[in-house]
N, CA, C and O atoms as a printed pandas DataFrame, in Angstrom:
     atom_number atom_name residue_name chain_id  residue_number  x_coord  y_coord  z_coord
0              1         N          UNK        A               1  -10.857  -10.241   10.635
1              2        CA          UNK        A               1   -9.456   -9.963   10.345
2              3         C          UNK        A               1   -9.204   -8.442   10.285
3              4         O          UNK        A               1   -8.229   -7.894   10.798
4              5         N          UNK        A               2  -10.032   -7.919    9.712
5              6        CA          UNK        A               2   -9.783   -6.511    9.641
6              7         C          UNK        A               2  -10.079   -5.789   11.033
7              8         O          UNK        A               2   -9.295   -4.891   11.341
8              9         N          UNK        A               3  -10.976   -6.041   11.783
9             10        CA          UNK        A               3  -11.043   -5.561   13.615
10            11         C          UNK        A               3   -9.358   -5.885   13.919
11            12         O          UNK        A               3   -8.542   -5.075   14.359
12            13         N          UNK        A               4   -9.145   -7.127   13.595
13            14        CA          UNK        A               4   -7.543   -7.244   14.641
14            15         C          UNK        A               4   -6.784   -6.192   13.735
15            16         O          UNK        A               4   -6.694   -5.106   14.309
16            17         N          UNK        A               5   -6.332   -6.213   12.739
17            18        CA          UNK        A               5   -5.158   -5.298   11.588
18            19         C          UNK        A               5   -5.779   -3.761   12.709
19            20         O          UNK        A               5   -4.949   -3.173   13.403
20            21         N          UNK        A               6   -6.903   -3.428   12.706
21            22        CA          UNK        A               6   -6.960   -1.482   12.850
22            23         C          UNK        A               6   -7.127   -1.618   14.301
23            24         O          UNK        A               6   -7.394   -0.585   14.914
24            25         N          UNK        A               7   -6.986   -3.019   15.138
25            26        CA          UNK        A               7   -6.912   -2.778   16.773
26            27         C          UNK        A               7   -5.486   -3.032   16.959
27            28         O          UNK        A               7   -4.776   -2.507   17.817
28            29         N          UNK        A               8   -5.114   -3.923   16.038
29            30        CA          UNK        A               8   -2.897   -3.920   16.474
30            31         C          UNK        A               8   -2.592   -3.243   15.778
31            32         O          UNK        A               8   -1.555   -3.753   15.354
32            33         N          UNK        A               9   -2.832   -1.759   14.933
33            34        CA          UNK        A               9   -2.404   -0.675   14.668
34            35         C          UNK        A               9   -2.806    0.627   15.261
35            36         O          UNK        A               9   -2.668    1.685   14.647
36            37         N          UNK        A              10   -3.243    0.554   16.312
37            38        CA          UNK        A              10   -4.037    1.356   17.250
38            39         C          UNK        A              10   -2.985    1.497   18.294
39            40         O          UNK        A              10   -2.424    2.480   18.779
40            41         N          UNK        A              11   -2.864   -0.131   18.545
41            42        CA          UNK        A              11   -2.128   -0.570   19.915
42            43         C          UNK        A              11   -0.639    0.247   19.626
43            44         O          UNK        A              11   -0.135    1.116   20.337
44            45         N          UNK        A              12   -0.158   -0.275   18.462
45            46        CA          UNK        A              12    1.117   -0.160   18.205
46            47         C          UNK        A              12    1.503    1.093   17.882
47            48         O          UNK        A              12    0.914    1.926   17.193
48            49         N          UNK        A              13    2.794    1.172   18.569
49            50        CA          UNK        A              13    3.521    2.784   18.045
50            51         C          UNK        A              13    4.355    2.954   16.917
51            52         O          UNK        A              13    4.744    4.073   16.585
52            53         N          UNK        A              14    4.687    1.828   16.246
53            54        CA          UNK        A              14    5.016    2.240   14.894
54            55         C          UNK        A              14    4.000    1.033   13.869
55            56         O          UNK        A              14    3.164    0.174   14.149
56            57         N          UNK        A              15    4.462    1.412   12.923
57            58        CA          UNK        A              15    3.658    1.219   11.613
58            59         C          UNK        A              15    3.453   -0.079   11.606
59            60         O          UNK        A              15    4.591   -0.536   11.711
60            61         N          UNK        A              16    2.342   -1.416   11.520
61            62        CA          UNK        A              16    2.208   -2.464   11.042
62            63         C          UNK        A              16    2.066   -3.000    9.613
63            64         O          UNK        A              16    1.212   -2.567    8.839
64            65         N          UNK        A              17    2.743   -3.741    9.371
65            66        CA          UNK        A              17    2.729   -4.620    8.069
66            67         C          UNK        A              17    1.023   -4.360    7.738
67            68         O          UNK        A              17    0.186   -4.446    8.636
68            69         N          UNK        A              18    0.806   -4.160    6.864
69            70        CA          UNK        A              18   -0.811   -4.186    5.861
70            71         C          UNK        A              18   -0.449   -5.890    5.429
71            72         O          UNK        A              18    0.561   -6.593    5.385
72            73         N          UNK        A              19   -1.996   -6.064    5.138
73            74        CA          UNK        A              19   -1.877   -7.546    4.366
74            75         C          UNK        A              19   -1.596   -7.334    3.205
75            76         O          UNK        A              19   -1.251   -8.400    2.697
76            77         N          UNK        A              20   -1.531   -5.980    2.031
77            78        CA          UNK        A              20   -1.558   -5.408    1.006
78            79         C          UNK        A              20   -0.677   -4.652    0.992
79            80         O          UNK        A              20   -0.782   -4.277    2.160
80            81         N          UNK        A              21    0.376   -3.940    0.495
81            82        CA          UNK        A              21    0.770   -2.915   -0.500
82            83         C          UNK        A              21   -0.111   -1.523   -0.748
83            84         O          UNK        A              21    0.035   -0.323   -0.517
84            85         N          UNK        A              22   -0.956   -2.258   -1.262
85            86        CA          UNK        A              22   -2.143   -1.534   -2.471
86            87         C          UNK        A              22   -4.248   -1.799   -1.493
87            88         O          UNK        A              22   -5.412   -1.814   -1.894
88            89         N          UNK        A              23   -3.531   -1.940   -0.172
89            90        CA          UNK        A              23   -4.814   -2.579    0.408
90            91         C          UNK        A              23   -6.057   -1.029    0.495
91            92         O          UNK        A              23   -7.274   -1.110    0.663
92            93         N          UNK        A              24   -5.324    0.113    0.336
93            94        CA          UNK        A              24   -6.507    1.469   -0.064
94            95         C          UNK        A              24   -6.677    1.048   -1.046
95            96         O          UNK        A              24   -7.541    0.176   -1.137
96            97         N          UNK        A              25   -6.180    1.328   -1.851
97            98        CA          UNK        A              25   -6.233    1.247   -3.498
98            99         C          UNK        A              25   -7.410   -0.428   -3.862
99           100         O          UNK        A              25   -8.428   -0.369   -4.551
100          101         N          UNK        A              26   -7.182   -0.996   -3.570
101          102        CA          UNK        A              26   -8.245   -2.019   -3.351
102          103         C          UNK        A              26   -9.455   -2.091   -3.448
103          104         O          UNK        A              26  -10.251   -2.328   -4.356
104          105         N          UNK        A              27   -9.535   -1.717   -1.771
105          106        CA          UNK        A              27  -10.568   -1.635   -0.997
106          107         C          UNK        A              27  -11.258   -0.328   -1.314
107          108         O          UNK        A              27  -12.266    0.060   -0.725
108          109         N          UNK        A              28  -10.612    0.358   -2.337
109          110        CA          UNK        A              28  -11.668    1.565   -2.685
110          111         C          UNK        A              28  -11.743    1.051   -4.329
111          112         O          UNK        A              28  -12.224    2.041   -4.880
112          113         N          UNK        A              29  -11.614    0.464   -4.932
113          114        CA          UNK        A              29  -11.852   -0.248   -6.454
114          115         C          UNK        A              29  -13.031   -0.831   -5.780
115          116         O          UNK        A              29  -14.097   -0.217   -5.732
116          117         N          UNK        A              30  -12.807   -2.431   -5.065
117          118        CA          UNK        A              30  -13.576   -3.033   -4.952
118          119         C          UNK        A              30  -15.456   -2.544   -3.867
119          120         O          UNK        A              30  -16.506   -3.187   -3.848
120          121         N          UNK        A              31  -15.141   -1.369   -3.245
121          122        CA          UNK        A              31  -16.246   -1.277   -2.447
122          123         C          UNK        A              31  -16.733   -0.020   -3.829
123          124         O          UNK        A              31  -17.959    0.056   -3.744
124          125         N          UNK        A              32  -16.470    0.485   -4.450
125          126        CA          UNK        A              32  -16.784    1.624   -5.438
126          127         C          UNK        A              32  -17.799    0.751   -6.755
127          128         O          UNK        A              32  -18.786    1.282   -7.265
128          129         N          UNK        A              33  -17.316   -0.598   -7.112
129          130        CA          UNK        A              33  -17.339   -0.800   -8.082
130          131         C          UNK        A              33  -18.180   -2.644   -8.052
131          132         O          UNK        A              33  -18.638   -3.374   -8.932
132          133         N          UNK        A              34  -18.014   -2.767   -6.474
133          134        CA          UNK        A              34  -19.030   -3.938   -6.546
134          135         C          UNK        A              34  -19.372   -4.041   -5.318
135          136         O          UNK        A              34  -19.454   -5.155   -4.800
136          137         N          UNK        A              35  -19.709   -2.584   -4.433
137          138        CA          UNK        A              35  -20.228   -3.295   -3.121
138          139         C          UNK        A              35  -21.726   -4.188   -2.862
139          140         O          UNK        A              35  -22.261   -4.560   -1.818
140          141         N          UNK        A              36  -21.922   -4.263   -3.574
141          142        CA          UNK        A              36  -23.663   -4.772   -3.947
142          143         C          UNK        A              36  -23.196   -6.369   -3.207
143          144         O          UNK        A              36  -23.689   -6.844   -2.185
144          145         N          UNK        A              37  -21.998   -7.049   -4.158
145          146        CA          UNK        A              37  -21.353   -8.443   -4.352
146          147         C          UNK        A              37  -20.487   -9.065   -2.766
147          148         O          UNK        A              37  -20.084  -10.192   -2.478
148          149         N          UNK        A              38  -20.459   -7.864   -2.058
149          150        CA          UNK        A              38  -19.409   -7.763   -1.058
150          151         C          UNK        A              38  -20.642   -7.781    0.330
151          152         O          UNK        A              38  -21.502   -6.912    0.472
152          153         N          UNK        A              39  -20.500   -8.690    1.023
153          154        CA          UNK        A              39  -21.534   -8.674    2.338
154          155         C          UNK        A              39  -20.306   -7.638    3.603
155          156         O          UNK        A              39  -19.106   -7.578    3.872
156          157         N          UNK        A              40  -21.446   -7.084    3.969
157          158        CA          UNK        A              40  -21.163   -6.374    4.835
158          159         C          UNK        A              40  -20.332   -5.102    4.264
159          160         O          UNK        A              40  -19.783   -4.566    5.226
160          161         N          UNK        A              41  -20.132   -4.639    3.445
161          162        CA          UNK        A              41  -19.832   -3.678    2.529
162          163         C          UNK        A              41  -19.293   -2.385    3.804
163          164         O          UNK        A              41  -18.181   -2.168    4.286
164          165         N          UNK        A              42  -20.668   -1.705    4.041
165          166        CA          UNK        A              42  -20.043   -0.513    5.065
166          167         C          UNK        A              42  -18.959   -0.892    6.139
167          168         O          UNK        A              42  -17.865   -0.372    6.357
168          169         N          UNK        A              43  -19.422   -1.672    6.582
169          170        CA          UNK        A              43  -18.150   -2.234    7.888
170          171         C          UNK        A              43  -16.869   -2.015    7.252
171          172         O          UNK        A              43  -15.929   -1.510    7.865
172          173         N          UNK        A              44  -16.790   -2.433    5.863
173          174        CA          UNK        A              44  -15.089   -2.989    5.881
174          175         C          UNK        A              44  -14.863   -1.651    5.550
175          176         O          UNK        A              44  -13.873   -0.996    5.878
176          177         N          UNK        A              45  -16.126   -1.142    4.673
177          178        CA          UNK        A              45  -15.435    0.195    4.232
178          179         C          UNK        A              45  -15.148    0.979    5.796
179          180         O          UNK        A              45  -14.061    1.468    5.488
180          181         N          UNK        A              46  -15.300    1.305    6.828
181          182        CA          UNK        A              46  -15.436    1.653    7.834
182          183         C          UNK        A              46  -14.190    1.430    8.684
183          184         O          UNK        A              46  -13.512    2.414    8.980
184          185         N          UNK        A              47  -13.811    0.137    9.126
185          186        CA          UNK        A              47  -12.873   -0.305    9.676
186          187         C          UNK        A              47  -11.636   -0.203    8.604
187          188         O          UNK        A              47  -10.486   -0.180    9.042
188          189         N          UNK        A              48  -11.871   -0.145    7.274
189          190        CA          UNK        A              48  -10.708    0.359    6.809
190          191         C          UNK        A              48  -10.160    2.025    6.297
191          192         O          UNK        A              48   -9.214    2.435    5.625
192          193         N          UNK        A              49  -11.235    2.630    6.969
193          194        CA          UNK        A              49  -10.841    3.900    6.944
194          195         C          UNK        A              49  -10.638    4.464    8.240
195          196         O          UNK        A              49  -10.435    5.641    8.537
196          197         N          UNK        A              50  -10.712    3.561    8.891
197          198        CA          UNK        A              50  -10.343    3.661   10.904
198          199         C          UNK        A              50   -8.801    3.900   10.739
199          200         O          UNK        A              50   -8.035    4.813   11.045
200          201         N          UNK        A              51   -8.636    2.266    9.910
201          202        CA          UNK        A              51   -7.272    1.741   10.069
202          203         C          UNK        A              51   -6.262    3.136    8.917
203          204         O          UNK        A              51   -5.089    3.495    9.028
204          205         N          UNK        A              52   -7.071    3.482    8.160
205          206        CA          UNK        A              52   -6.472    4.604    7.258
206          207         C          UNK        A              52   -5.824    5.671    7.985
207          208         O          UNK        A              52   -4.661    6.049    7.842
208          209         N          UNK        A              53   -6.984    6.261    9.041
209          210        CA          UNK        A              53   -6.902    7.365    9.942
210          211         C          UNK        A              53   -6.086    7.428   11.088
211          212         O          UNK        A              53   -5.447    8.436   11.391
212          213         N          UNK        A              54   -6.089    6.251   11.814
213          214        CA          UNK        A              54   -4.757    5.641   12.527
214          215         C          UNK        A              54   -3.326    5.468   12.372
215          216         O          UNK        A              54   -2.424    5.364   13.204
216          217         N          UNK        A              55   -3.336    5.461   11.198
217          218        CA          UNK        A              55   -2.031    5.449   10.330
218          219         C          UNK        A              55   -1.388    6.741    9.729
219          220         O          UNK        A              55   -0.202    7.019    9.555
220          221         N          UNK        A              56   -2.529    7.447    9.465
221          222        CA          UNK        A              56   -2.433    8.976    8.963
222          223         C          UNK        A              56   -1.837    9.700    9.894
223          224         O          UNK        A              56   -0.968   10.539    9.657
224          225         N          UNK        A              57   -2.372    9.349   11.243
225          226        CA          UNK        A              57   -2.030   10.199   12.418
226          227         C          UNK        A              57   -0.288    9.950   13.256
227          228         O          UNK        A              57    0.651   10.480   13.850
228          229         N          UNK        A              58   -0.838    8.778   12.722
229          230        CA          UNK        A              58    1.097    8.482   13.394
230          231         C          UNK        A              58    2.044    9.020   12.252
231          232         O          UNK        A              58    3.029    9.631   12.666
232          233         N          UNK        A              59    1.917    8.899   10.927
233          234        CA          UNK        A              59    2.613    9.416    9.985
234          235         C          UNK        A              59    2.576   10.602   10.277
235          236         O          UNK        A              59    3.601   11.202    9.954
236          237         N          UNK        A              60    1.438   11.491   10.999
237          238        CA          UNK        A              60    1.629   13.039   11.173
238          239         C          UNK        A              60    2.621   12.990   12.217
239          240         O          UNK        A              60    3.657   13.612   11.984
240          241         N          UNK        A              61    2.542   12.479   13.149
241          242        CA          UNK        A              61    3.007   12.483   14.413
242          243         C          UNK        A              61    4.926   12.582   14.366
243          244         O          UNK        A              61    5.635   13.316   15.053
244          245         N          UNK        A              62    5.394   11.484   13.222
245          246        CA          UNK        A              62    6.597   10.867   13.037
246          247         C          UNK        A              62    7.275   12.054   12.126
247          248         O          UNK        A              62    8.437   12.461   12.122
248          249         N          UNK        A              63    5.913   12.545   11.205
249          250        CA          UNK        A              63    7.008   13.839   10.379
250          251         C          UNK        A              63    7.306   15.184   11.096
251          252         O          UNK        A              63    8.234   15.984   10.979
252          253         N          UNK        A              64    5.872   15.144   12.107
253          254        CA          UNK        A              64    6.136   16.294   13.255
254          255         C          UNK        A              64    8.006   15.811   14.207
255          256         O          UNK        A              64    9.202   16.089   14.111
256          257         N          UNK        A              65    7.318   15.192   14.817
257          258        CA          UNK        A              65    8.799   15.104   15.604
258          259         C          UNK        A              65   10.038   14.759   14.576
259          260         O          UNK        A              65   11.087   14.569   15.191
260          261         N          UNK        A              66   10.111   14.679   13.640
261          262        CA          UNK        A              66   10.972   14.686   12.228
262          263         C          UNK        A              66   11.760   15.645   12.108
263          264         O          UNK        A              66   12.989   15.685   12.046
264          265         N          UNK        A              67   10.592   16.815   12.065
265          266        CA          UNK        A              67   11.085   18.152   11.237
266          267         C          UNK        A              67   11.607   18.790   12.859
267          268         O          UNK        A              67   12.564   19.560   12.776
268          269         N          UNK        A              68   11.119   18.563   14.153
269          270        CA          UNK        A              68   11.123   19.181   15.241
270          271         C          UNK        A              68   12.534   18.404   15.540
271          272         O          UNK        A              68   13.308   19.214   16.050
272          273         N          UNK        A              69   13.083   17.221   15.409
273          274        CA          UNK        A              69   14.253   17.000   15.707
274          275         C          UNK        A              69   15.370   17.285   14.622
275          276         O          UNK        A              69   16.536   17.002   14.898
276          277         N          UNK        A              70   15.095   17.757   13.574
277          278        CA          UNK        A              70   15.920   18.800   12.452
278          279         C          UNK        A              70   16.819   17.065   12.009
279          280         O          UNK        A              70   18.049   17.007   12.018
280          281         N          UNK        A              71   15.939   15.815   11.660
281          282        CA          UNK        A              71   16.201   14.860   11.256
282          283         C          UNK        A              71   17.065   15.010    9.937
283          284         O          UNK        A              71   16.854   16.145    9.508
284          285         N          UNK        A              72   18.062   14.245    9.015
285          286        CA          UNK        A              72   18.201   14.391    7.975
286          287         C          UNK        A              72   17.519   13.431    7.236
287          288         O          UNK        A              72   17.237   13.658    6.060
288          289         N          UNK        A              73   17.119   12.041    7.960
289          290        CA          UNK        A              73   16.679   10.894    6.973
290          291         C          UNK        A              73   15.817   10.334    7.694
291          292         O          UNK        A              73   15.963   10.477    8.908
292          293         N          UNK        A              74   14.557    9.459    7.164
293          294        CA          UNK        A              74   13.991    8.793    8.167
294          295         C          UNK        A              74   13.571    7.484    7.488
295          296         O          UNK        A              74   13.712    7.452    6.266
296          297         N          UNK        A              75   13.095    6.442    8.076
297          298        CA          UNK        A              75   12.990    5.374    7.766
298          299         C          UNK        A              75   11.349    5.190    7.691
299          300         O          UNK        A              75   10.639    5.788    8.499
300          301         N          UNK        A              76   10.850    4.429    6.793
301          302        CA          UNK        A              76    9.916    4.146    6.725
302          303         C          UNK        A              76    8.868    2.944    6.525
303          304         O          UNK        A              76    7.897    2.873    5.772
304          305         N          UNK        A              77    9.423    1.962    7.515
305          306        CA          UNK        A              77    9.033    0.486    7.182
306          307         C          UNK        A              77    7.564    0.962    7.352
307          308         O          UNK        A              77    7.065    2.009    7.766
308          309         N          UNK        A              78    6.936   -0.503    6.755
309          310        CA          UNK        A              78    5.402   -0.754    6.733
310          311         C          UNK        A              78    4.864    0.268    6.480
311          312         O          UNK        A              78    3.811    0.449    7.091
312          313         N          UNK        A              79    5.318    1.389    5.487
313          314        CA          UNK        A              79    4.727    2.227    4.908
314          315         C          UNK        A              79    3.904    1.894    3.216
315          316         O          UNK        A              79    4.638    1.273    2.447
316          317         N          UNK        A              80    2.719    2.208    2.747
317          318        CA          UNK        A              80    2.233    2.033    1.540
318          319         C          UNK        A              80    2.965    2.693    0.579
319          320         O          UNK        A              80    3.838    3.269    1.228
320          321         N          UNK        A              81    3.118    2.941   -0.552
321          322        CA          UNK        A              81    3.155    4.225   -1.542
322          323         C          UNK        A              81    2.254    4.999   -1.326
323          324         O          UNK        A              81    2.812    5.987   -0.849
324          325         N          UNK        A              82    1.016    5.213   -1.382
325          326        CA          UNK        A              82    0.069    5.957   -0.884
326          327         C          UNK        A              82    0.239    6.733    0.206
327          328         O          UNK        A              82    0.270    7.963    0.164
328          329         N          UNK        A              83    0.340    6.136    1.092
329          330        CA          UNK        A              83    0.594    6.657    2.374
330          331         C          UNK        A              83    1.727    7.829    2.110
331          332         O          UNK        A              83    1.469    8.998    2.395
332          333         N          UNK        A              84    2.754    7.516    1.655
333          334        CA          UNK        A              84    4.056    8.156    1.693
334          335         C          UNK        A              84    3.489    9.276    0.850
335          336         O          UNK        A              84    3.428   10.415    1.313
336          337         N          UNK        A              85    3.124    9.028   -0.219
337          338        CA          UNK        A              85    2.727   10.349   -1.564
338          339         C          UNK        A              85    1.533   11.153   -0.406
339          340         O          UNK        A              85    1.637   12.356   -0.645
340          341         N          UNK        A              86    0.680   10.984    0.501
341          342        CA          UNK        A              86    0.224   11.477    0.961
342          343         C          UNK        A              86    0.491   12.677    1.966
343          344         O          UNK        A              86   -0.213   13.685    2.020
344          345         N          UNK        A              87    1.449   12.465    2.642
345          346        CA          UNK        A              87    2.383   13.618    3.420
346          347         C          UNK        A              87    3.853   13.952    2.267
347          348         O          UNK        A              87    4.802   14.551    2.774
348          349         N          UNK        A              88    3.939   13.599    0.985
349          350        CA          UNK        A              88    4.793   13.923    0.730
350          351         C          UNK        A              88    5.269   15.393    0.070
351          352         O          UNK        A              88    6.369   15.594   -0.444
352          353         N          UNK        A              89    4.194   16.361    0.203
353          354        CA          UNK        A              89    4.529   17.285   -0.129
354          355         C          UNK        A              89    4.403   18.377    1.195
355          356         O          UNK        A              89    4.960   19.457    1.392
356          357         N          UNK        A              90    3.614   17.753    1.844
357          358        CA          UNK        A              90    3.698   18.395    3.092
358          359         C          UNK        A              90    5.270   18.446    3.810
359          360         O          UNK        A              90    5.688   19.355    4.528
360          361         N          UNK        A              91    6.041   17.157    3.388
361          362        CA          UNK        A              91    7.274   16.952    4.116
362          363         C          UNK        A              91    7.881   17.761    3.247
363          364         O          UNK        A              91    8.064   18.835    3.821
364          365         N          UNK        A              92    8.321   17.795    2.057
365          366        CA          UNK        A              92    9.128   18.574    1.353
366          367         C          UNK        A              92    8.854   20.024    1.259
367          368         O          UNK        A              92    9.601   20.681    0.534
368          369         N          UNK        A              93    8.091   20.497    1.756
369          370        CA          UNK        A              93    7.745   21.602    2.216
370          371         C          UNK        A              93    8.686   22.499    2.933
371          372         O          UNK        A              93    9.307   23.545    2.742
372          373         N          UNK        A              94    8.420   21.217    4.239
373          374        CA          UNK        A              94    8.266   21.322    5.558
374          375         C          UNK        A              94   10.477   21.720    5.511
375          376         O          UNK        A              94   11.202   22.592    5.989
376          377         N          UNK        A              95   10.682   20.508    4.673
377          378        CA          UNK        A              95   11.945   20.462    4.831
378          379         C          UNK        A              95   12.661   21.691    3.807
379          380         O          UNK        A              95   13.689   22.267    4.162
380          381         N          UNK        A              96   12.096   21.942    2.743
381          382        CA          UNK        A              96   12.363   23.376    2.642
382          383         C          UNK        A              96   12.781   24.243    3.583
383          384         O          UNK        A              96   13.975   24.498    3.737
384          385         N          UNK        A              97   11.963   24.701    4.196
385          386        CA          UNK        A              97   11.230   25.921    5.355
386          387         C          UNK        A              97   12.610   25.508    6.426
387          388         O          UNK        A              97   13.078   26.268    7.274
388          389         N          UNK        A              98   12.944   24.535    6.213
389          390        CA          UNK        A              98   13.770   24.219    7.550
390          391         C          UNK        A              98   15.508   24.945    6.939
391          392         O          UNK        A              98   16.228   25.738    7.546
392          393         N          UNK        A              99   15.719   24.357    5.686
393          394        CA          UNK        A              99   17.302   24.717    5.007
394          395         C          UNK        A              99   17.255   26.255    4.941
395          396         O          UNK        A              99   18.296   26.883    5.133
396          397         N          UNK        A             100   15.894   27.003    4.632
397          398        CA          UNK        A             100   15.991   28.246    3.975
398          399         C          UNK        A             100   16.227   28.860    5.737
399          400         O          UNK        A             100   17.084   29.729    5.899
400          401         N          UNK        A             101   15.502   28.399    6.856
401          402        CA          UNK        A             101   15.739   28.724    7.717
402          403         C          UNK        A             101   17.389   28.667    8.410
403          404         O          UNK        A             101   17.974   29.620    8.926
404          405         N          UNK        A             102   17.877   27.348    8.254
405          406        CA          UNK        A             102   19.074   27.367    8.489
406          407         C          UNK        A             102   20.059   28.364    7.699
407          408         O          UNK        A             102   21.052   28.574    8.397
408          409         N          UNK        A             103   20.091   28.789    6.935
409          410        CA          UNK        A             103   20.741   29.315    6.003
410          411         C          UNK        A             103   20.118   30.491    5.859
411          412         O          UNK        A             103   19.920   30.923    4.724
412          413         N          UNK        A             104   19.758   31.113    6.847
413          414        CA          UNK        A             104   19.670   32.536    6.975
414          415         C          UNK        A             104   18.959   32.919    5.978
415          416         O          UNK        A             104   19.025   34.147    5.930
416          417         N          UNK        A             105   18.071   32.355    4.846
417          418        CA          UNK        A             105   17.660   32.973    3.693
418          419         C          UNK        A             105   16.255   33.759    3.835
419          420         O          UNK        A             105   15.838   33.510    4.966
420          421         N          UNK        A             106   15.801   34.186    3.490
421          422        CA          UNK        A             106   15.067   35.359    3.286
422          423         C          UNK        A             106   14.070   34.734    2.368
423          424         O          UNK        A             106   14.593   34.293    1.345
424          425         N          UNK        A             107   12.376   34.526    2.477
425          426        CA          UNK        A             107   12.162   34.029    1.315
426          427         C          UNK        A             107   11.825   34.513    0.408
427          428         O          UNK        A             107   10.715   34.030    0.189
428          429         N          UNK        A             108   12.102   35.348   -0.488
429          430        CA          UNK        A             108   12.020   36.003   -1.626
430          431         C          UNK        A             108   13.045   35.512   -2.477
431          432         O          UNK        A             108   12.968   35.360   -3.696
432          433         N          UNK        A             109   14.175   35.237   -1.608
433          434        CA          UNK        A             109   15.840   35.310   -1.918
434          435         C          UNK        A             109   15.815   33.433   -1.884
435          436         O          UNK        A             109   15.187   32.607   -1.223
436          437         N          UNK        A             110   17.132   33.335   -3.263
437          438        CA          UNK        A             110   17.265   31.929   -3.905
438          439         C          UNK        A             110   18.650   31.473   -3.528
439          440         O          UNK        A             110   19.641   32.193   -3.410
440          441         N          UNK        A             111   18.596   30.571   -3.410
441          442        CA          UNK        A             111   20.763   30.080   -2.902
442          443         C          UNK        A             111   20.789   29.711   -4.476
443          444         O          UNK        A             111   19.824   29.682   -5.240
444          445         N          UNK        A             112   22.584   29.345   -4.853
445          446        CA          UNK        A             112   22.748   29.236   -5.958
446          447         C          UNK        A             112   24.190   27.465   -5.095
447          448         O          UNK        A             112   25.110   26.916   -5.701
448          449         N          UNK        A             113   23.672   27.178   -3.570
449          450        CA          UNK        A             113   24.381   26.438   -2.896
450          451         C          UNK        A             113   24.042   25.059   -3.693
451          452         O          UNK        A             113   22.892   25.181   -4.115
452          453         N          UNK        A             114   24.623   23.696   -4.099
453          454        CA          UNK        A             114   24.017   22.576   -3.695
454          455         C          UNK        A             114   24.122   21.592   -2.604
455          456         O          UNK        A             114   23.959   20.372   -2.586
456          457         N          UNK        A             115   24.436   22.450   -1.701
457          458        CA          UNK        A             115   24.735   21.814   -0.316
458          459         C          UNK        A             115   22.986   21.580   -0.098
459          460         O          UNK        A             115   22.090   22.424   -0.119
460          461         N          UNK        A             116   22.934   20.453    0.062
461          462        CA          UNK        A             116   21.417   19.923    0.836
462          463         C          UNK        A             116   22.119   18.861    2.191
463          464         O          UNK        A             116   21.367   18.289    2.979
């Protein structure tokens, strides 16, 4: 099951449904804390850090062309919490860098605008 989930998220260009929510968060409790109990232990840990890295990369990919199409909102189905907290400071960054740019600001220099 886990070969098909990180080969039809390979295939696919946007995000697939996880069988989990919380399926990192899991799968790093349970391989940390009882892989002894768990057959085949490295594999899953393996194929689920494939499927981690696959996912990481399109999330890079989606905030790149994001910030490059000067997006205001984006959608984020079949995304984890994890996932999201993971680029999420990179994005708010990112989207900083973009207003201070629009707005002629200088970065030393603070707006007193609440136009976002």
């Amino acid at each position: 099951k886990l070969e098909e989930i990180r080969d039809q998220e390979r295939k696919e260009d946007t995000f697939t449904p996880m069988p989990s929510p919380y399926y990192m968060e899991l799968t790093k409790l349970l391989l940390n804390y009882a892989s002894d109990n768990i057959p085949r232990a490295d594999e899953i840990r393996t194929l689920v850090k494939d499927t981690w890295d696959t996912r990481m990369a399109k999330l890079r990919l989606s905030a790149d062309s994001f910030v490059r199409q000067q997006e205001a909102h984006a959608k984020l189905d079949n995304l984890t919490l994890m996932e999201i907290n993971t680029t999420g400071t990179f994005l708010t960054q990112a989207l900083d860098h973009m207003y201070k740019l629009r707005t002629n600001l200088q970065p030393g220099e603070s707006s007193h605008s609440q136009d976002f």
